[in-house]
N, C-alpha and C positions, 0 to 999 in steps of 0.2 A: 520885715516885721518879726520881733520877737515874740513867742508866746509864753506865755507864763504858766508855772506850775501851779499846781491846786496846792494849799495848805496841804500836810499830811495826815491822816486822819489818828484823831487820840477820842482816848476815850468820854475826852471834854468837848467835843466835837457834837453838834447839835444831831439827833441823830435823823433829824429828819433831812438832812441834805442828801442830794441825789446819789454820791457816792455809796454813803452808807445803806440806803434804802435798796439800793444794787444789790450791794451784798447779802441784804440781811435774807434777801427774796431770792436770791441766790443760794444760801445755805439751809434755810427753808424748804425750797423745794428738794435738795439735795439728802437733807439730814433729818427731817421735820423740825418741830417747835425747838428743842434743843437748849442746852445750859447755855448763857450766855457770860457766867463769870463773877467773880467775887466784887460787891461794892460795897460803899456806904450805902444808907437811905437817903439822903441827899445826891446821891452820884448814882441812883439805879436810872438807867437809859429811861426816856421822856415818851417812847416811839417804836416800844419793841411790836411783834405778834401778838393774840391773845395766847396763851397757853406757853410761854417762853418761859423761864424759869431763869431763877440767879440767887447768891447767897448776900445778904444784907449783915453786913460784920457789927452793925451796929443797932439791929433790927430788936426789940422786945417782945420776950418770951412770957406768956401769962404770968404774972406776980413780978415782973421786972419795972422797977421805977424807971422815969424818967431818965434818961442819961445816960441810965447803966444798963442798957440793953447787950446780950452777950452773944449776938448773930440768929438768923433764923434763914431757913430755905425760904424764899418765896417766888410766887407766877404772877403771871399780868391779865388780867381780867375782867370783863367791865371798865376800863379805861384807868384800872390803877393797880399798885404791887399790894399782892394779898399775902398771906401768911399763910403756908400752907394746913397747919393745924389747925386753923380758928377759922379763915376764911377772912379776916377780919383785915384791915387795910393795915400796911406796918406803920407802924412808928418808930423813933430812934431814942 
């Protein structure tokens, strides 16, 4: 009997699979909450910590239109990505 290998893990990769949730509890305990990495707002992780943080390259800055969002730092909190300035949920 052959065993097969797991997919490899990408960033497209649902994060609630068992691999990743390994790690993320892994790095966690390790590191605390911690940066997690530059994304879209549509590609910020589904499944992080509360208190994890990431940059949204596409995230809206108060007075930024639709579309033309030009990045913003935000964390995970209450079950969604906040903006760190406003508190306010990102958009892109």
């Amino acid at each position: 009997m052959r065993l097969q290998q797991p997919p490899p893990l990408t960033p497209d990769t649902d994060f609630k699979s068992a691999p990743w949730q390994s790690w993320f509890y892994l790095a966690y305990k390790l590191f605390g909450p911690g940066d997690l990495g530059i994304f879209t707002v549509a590609k910020l992780p589904n499944n992080p910590f509360p208190g994890q943080s990431a940059f949204a390259t596409n995230g809206r800055k108060v007075g930024e239109g639709v579309g033309s969002g030009t990045g913003v730092p935000v964390y995970f909190s209450g079950g969604a990505w906040r903006v760190r300035s406003t508190d306010a949920i990102v958009t892109a």
